[in-house]
N, C-alpha and C positions, 0 to 999 in steps of 0.2 A: 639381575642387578637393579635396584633402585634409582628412582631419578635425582637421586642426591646424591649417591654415590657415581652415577653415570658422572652428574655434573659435576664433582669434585675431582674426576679423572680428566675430564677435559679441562678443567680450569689447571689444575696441574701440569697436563702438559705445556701448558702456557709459560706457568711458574718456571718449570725445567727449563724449558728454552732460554727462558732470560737468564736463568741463573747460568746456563752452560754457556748462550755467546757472548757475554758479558766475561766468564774468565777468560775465554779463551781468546778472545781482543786485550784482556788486560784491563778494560775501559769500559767505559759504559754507566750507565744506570740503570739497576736491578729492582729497585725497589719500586718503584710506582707500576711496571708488568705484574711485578707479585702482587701486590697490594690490589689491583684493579682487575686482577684475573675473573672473576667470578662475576664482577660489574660485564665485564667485556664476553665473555660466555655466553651471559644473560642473553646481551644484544645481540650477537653474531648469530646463536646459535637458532631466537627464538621471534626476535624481534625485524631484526634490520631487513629492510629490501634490497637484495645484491646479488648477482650472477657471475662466480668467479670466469666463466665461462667468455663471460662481455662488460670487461670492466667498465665498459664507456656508454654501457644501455642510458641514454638517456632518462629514464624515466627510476633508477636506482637511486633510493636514500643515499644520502652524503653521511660518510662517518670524518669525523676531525677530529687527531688527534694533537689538541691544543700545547697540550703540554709532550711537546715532541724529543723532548731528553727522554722518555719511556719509551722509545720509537721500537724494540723489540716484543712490546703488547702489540704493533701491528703489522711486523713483521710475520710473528708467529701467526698469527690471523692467518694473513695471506698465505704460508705456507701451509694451514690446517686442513684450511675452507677450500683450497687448490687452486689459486692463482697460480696459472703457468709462468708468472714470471717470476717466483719464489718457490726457489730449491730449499733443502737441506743445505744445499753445498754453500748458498746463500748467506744462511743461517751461520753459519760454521764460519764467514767470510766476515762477520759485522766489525762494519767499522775500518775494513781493510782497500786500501787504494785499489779504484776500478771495481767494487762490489756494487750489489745495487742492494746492499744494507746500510747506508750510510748513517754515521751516528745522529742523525735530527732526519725525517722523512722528508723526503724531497722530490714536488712534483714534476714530471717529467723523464725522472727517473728510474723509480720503481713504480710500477702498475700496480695499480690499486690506492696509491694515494695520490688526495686529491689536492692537496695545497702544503708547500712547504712552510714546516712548524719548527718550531726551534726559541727564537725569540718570544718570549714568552706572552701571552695574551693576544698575540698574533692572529694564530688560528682559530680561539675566542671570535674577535674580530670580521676577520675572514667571515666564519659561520651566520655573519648577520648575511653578508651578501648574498652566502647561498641560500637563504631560507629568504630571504626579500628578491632572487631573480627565480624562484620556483614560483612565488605568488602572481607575479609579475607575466611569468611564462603559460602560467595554469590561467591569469585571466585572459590574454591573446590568443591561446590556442584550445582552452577549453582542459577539463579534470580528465575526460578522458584519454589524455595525451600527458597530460602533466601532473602528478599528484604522488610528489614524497617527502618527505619527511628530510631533517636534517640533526644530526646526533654529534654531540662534540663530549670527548672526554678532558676538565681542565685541570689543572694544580690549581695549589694556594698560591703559587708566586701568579699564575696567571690572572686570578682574581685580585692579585695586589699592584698591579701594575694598571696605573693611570688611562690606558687603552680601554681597561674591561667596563671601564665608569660609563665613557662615550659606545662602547657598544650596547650595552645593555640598555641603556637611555632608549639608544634608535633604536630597538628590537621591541622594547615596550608600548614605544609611541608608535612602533608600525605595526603592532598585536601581530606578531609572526609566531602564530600559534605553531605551526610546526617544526618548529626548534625546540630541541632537547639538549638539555646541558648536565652531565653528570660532572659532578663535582669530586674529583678524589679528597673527601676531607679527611686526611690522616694525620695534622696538625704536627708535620715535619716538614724542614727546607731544609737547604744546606748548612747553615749556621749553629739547626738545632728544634725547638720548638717555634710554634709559629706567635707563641705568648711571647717572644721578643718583641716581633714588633708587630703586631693584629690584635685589637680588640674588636674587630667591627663583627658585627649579629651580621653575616652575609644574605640568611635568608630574610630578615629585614629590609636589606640595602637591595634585594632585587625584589619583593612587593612593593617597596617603593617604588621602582620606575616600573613597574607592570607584569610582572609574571606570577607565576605559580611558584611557589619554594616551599619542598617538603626536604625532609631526611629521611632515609633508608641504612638499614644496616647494612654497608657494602658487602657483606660478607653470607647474605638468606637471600639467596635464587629466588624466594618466592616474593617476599616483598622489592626486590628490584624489580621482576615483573608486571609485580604490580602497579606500579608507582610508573614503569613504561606504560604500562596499559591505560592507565590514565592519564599522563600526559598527549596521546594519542586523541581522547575528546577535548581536552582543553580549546578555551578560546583563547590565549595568552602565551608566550613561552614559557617552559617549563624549567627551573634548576632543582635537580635532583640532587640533596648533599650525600652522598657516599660514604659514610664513617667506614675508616679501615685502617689497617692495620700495615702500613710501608713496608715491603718486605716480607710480605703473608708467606709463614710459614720455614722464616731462619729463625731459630728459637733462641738466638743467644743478638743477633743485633737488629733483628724484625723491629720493629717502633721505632726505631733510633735515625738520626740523622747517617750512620756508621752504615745503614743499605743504602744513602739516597745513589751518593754516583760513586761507587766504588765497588771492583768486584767483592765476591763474598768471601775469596778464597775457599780452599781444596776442603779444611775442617770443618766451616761452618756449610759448604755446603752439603758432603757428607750429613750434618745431621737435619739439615731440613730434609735431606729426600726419605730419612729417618723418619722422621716428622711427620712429613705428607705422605708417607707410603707407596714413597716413587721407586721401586726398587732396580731400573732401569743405567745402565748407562749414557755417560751423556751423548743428546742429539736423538736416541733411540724414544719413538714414541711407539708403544704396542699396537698391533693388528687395529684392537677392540677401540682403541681411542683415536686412532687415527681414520675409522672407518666411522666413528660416531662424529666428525667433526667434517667429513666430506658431506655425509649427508646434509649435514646443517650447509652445508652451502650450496648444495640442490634443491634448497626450499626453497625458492622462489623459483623455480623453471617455470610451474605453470602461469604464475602471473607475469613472468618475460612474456609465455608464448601468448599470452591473452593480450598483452598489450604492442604483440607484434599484429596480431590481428586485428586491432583497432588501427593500428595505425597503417596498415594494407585500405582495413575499408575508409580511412579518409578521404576525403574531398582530394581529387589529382593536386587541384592548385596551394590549396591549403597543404595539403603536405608535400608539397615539392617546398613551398617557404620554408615549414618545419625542420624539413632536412638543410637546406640552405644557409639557416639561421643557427641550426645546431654545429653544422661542418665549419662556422664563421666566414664562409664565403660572402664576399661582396658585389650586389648586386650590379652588372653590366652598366648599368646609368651612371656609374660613378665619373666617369672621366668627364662623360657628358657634362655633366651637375658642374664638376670643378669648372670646367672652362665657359660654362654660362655665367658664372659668377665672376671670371675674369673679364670677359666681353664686358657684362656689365660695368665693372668698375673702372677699365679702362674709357669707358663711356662717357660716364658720371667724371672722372677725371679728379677729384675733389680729396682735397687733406683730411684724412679723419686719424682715430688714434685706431694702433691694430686691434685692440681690447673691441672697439668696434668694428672691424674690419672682420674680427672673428665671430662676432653675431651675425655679419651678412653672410658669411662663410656657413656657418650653422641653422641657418635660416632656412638657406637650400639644401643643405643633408639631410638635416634631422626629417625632412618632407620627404626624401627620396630613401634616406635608410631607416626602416622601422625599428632597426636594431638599437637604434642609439638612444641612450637614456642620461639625462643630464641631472645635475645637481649644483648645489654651493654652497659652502662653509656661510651660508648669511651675507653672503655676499654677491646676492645674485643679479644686482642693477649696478654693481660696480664687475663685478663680473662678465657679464652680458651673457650669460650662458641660457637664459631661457628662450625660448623661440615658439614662433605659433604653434609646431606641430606639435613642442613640448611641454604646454602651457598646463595642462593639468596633473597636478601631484599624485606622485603615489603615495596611496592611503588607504588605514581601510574604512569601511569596508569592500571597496573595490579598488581592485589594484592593477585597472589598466590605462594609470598613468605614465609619463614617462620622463619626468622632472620628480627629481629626489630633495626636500627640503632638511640638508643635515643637520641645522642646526652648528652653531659654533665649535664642531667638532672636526679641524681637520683629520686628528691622527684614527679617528673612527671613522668619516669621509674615506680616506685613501685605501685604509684596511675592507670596508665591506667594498669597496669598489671589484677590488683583487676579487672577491669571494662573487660578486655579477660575472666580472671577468671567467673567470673557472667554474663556474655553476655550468654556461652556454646559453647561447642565444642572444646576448646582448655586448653592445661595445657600452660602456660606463664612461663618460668626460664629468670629471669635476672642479670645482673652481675654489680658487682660493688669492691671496696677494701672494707674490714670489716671496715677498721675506716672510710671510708663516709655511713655508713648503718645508724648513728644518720639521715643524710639528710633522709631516705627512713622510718624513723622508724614510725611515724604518721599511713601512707598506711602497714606497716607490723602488728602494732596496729589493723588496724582496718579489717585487712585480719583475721587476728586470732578471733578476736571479731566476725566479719562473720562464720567461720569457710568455708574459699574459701581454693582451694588448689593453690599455688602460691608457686613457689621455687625460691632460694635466693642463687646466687652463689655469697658470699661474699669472694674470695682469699686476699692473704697478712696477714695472718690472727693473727699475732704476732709482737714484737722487730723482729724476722726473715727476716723483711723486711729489716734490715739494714739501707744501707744507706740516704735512703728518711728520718730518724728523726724520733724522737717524734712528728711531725704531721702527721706523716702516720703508727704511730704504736699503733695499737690498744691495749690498755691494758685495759680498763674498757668496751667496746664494746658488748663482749660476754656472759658477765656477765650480760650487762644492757637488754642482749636479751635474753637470761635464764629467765629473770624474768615478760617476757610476757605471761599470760597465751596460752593456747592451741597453742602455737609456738614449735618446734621441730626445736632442734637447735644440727645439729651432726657436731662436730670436729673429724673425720676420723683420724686413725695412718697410714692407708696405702690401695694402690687400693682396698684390699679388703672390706675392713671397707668404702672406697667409694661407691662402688657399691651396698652394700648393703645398706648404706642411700641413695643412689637415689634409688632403688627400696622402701624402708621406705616410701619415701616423697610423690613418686607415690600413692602408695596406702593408703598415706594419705587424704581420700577425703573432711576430715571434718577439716582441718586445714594448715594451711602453712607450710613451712620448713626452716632452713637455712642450707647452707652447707657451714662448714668454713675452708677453705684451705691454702695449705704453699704455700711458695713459693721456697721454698729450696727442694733439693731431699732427700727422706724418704727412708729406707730401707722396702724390702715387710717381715713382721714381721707373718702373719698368712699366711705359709707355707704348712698347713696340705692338701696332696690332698683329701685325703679320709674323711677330715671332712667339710658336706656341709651345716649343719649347718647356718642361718641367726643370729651372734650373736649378730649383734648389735641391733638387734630387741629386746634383753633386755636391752639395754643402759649402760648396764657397766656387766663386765665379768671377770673370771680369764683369764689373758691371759700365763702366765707361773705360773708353780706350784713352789712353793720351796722344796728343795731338800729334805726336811726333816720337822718338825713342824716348822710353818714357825713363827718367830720371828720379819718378817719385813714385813709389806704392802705396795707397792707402788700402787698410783692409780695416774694415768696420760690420758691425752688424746692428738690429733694430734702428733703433730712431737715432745713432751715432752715422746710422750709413748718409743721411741725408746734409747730417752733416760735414760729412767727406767731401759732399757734392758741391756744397759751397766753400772750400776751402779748395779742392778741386780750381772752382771756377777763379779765386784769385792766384795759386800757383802761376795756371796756365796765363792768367793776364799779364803775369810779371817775365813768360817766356820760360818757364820752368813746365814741360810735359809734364802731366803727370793721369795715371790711371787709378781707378777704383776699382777695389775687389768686395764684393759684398759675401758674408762667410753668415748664411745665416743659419749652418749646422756643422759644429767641428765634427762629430761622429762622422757623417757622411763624408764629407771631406779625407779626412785622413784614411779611409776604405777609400779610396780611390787608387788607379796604379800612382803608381811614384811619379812615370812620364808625365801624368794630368797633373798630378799636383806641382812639379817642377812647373809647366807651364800657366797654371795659375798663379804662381807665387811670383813669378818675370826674374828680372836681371836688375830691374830698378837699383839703382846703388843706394837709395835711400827705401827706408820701409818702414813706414809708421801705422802699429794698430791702434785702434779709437774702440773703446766701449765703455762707457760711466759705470765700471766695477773696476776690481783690483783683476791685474794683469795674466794672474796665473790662468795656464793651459794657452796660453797667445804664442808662445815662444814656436811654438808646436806647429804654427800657423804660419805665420811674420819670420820666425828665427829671432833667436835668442841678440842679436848687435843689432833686432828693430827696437827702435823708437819706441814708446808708450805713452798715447793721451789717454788716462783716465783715471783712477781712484787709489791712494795707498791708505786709505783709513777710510773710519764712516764720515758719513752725510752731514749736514746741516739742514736745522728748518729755515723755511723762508720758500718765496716762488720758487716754481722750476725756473727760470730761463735767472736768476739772479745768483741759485745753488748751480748749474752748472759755469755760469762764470766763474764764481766764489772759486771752484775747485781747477779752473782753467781747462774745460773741457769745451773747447768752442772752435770756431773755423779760423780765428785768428790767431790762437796757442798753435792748432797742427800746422799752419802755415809756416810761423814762426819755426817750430822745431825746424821744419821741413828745410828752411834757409840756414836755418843753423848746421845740420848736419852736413849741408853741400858743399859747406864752408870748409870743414876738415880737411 
């Protein structure tokens, strides 16, 4: 057998598979498998570094598939190459509730992929992160520990979607040469061709921001090889366009929008296996080609075993961290670190805004965890997120900084963050204002959906902001991020309530965080030296008792808590008990048993929440017959302390409510 014919027999069975689980789901999208088969052969069979054996070897090239509607190009992969976690029976199951085929690849899932693709330019995106935490990783611990490559297969919809601008930008200006981007250019979408609405020269548009861009005929093994082989010495990222043909190999709706995502049916498939000379029944792949495609995923054994042996002869301490930093275990110091920085501030005693209170907070981590690497949308003195230890950027030509300058790109900020996140070895915090977190919300989506740990230092976080307006004052923001599953979203009253949601978030391993901060100074409202106590680790708490049965609840969170506290103090001067609940995480809260939560919420017969946003997710908290001080539309410009009058969110509105309702 020839090596062209070898390769046409395994690129086929590729073909076969998609076109068989594809009908037999009903569902699916066939054509970007067929169309990309022969690109995807190329890679698997000749190029990529991978051990189906050890999907998690650290030191294994990253494959991403971008464009994750084709998600049975890497299904069939993994069933080829012999991923134990992909059967036939698998294959046969795509698409069906409780499979681990599910229609878009989904990390945590199925073994062997490494980030959930789906929404399109996503894992584009993504791909910057792994190829900027492998630089990142190779310069702290050295190439012979760290040194692979990063491989993304995308669509044209990924390339047309507003993400891929801001990725490619930062992948340029970080010269992450070991990024490869095969492009399926088949000049097909769902609509039809891609001359509806593309005219842009793409490999133009990425010389521009700094890469390499050639074209290959997707469909000659030898020039994909080659064109891999050369992006391999590149100093630049590589896009590879792929001209093909959607649907390689249905001879009646191949090219056409009519393979993108619909099956092929029983006739047309019939004459592709014609076509390709697959004379096989479906799911059946022969002896000869299934045993040609396990080998290909025995070729890297001996560079596993060579770099198991590198990493036996490290340094004990150095790779006791290596392993440490890889498993994302957090160093013993940690509690330590948090409650040094509460000593402290309880010390110091002094009103600052949390925006700074999360600098001091980070001041002391970023010292104590190597891991942590910060960034911000341009906004990193409004931000506060750089700190001494993180003071030098990453760049190249050396890349063992640990401060990321992304540039005015949130929604490529939050995406390569994910992709640090899932690379391993680093925890990613990035910064931005809470009202541009809508731009980042997509990658926080689908951070949460992963369950990666990625923290979100969103400041300004209210009308507080003042003068900037109602386009920079978030009122529905927090609420809309509240309502992400497995997101932890703490709005802190003061350093202390900081500190301990960045310890929170830390040791949040299975999910993200947001941290949402003022910008105004906060008075330090949890004073107790002697009580050390993590309370915000139950997400909402008594914070003052009332003086007597307490007749009033106030539950508030951030810089609203303090103002509980002075409305509090006129209550209680008028003879009216009353307590504070400070709630400065619904998530944890409502995990709480029911009996805790019952006894945080009290018996109060009044119950007013306080937050400078619109009310939704309070109900949840408060109940539904509480009271609400704070926002039913947007902001106004003008000072803060004149915009939260304006909208009567002050100590003397919740009091007033507060007399009002006792009245009834």
């Amino acid at each position: 057998m020839s090596n062209r014919e070898k390769h046409d027999r395994m690129a086929n069975a590729i073909r076969a598979l998609a076109m068989d689980a594809v009908e037999a789901a009903n569902s699916g999208h066939p054509g970007m498998p067929m169309g990309m088969a022969d690109v995807a052969t190329v890679l698997f069979g000749k190029v990529l570094k991978y051990d189906p054996t050890d999907p998690h070897w650290p030191d294994r090239d990253r494959f991403i598939l971008s464009a994750g509607h084709g998600s049975m190009l890497i299904y069939s992969l993994l069933y080829l190459t012999g991923y134990e976690g992909m059967t036939l029976d698998d294959l046969k199951h795509f698409r069906q509730l409780g499979s681990r085929t599910p229609g878009h690849p989904e990390y945590g899932h199925t073994v062997g992929v490494e980030t959930t693709t789906g929404p399109l330019g996503q894992g584009l995106a993504n791909s910057v992160g792994f190829a900027l935490g492998e630089r990142m990783l190779a310069a702290q611990f050295g190439s012979d520990l760290v040194d692979h490559h990063t491989y993304v297969i995308c669509g044209d919809g990924c390339l047309m979607e507003g993400i891929s601008e801001e990725a490619i930008e930062i992948a340029g200006r970080q010269k992450l040469n070991k990024l490869t981007v095969l492009w399926d250019d088949n000049h097909i979408t769902i609509d039809g061709s891609t001359a509806l609405s593309v005219a842009t020269d793409q490999l133009a548009r990425f010389e521009a921001s700094g890469w390499n861009a050639t074209r290959v005929d997707g469909h000659d093994p030898d020039a994909i090889l080659a064109a891999l082989e050369r992006a391999k010495t590149s100093d630049k990222p590589t896009l590879i366009a792929c001209h093909t043909t959607i649907g390689y190999g249905a001879p009646n709706k191949g090219g056409t929008n009519a393979v993108h995502g619909a099956p092929l049916g029983a006739a047309e498939i019939a004459a592709a296996r014609a076509f390709l000379n697959w004379e096989y029944p479906p799911f059946v792949i022969p002896s000869d080609v299934l045993d040609a495609w396990r080998l290909a995923g025995l070729r890297s054994r001996q560079a596993h075993k060579s770099w198991n042996e590198r990493l036996k002869a490290t340094d004990i301490e150095k790779r006791a961290e290596f392993e440490r930093r890889v498993r994302g275990d957090l160093p013993s110091k940690l509690g330590e670190t948090i409650a040094g920085v509460i000593a402290k501030a309880r010390a110091d005693g002094g009103a600052v805004a949390t925006r700074k209170s999360s600098e001091i907070v980070l001041e002391a981590l970023t010292a104590a965890l190597p891991e942590m690497v910060g960034g911000s949308a341009d906004l990193t003195h409004s931000n506060n997120t750089k700190t001494k230890a993180t003071s030098v950027y990453v760049e190249p030509p050396k890349y063992d900084g640990r401060y990321v300058n992304w540039g005015i790109r949130e929604h490529g900020m939050a995406a390569a963050m994910n992709g640090i996140a899932l690379h391993g070895g680093f925890i990613p915090y990035g910064g931005t204002f809470l009202v541009f977190s809508d731009y980042c919300r997509p990658s926080i989506r689908l951070a949460a959906l992963m369950g990666v740990r990625v923290a979100y230092v969103f400041t300004h976080d209210s009308i507080g902001v003042g003068e900037d307006g109602p386009t920079h004052q978030p009122v529905e923001q927090i609420a809309a991020l509240r309502a992400i599953p497995n997101l932890l979203v703490f709005r802190p009253c003061d350093t202390v309530e900081t500190a301990e949601a960045w310890k929170l978030a830390l040791e949040h391993k299975t999910g993200p965080s947001v941290l949402a901060l003022t910008r105004q100074n906060l008075p330090l409202l949890r004073t107790d030296d002697g009580d050390e106590r993590c309370l915000t680790a139950r997400g909402a708490y008594e914070l003052v008792r009332a003086s007597d049965d307490a007749q009033v609840s106030l539950f508030a969170s951030g810089s609203e808590v303090s103002l509980a506290v002075k409305a509090r103090e006129a209550l209680e001067a008028q003879g009216v008990p009353t307590r504070i609940v400070s709630v400065p995480c619904f998530e944890l809260f409502l995990n709480q048993p029911e009996e805790s939560r019952r006894q945080v919420v009290g018996k109060a017969p009044v119950k007013i929440a306080i937050e400078a946003a619109i009310r939704q997710g309070w109900d949840a908290i408060a109940g539904s017959d509480a009271a609400f001080v704070g926002m039913t539309g947007f902001g106004a410009s003008g000072p803060a302390g004149e915009v939260f009058a304006h909208f009567g969110i002050t100590p003397e509105a919740v009091v007033a409510t507060a007399l009002s309702r006792l009245k009834r």
